[in-house]
Structures are given as C-alpha cells and as structure tokens.
C-alpha positions in Angstrom: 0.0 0.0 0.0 1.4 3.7 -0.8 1.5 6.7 0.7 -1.6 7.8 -1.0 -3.5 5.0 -0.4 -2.7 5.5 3.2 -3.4 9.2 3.0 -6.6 8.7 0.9 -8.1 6.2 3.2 -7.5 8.4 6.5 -9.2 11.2 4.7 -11.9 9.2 3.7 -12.0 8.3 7.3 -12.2 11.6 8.7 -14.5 12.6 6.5 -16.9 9.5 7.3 -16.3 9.9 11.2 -17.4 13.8 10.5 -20.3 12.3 8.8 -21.5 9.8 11.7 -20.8 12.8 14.4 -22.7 15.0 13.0 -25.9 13.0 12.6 -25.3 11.8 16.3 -24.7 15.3 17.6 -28.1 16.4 15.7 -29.6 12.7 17.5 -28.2 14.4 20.9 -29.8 18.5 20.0 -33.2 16.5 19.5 -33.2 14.7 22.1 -32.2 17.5 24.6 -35.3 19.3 23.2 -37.3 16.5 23.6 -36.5 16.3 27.5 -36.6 20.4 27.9 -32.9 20.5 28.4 -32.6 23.5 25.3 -35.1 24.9 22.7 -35.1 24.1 19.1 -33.2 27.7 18.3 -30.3 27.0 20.7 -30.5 22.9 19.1 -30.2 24.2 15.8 -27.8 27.1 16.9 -25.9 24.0 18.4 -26.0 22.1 15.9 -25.0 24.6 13.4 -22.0 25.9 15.4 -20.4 22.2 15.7 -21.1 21.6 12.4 -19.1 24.8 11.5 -16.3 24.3 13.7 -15.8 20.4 12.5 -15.6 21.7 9.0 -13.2 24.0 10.2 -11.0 21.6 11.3 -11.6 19.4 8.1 -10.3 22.2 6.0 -7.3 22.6 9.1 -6.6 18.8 8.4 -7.0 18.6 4.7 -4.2 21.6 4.1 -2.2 20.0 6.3 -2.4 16.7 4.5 -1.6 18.5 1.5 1.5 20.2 2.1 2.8 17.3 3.1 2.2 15.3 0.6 3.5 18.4 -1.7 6.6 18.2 0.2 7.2 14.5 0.0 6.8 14.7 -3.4 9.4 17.7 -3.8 12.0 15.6 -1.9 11.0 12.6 -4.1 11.4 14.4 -7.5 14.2 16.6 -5.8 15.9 12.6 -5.1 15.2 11.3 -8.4 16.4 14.2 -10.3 19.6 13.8 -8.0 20.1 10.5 -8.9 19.5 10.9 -12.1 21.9 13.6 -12.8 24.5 10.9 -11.0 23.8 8.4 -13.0 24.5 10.7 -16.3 28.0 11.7 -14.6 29.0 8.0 -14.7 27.6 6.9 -18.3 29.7 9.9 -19.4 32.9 8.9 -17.3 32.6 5.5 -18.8 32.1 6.8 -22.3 35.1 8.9 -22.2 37.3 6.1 -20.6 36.0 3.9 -23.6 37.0 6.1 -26.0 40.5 6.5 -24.3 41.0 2.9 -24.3 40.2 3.1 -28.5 42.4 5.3 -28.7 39.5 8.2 -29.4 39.2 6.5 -33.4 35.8 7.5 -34.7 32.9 5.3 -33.8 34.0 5.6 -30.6 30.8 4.4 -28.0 30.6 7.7 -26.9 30.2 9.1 -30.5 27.1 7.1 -31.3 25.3 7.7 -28.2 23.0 10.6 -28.0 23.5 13.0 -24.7 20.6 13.1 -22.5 20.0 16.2 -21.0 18.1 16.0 -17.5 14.5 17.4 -17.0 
C-alpha cells in the first residue's frame, strides 16, 4: 500500500467519522429538546456551530495533509532528479574512458550515443 492509499483512506475516514458525528450530535440537540434541556433555536444554533467548527477543522486537516504530501513529493522528485543527474555523470565517465581505451578513433561508443539532457 502507498503513501496515497494510506493518506486517501485516513481522509476518507475523517470525513466519514465527520459524517457519523454529526448525525449523532443532531440525535443528541433533539433529544435535549425533547427532554426540555434546550429549545429548538439554541439545538439548531448548536448544531449549526459544531457543524461549523468540524468543518473547520476538516479544511485545518486537509491543508495539512496537502502540504505534506507536496513536500514529499518535492524531496521525491528533488531525489530522483539527484540520482539521475549521477547516474548521467558516470555513463559519461565510462564513455570517455572507452573512448581513451580506443584510442578516441571515430565510432567511438561515446560518438554514437545521444546526450541526455536532465529534465
């Protein structure tokens, strides 16, 4: 399983748990009207305010998520690139000692083998 399958299914998570709670805290307003505990304007003000501060958080949570994942996949590219770029340095060092060891005659296996640039 990857990162983003990991990531994904904790969001989806969250955002199911949200979900639940807020049909259970609108169970819990009603039923505090029911027994006289609060009226249906302070439920629903309830109700409302919970609701706004869980989304709050979701959106808190969800930009966190993200710039992590945006970072992890700048160090993964930033890596890759790295490697790559090393990986160029030695094709080239062994193309220039093979054409040494020719004796740097045309048709040398550095000759017929494009550069690469890195991206």
């Amino acid at each position: 399983m990857s990162v983003m399958d990991v990531i994904r299914k904790s969001l989806y998570f969250g955002i199911g748990a949200a979900a639940f709670s807020a049909e259970k805290l609108k169970a819990l307003a009603d039923d505090m009207v029911a027994r006289g505990e609060m009226s249906s304007d302070e439920a629903k003000k309830f109700v409302d305010d919970m609701t706004q501060k869980a989304e709050d958080e979701k959106r808190t949570v969800q930009e966190w998520i993200n710039e992590r994942v945006s970072r992890m996949l700048q160090q993964a590219g930033a890596a890759q690139a790295a490697r790559v770029e090393q990986l160029e340095a030695r094709v080239a060092e062994l193309e220039r000692r093979i054409s040494e060891l020719s004796g740097g005659a045309e048709g040398a296996v550095g000759d017929t083998i494009p550069p690469t640039t890195a991206q």
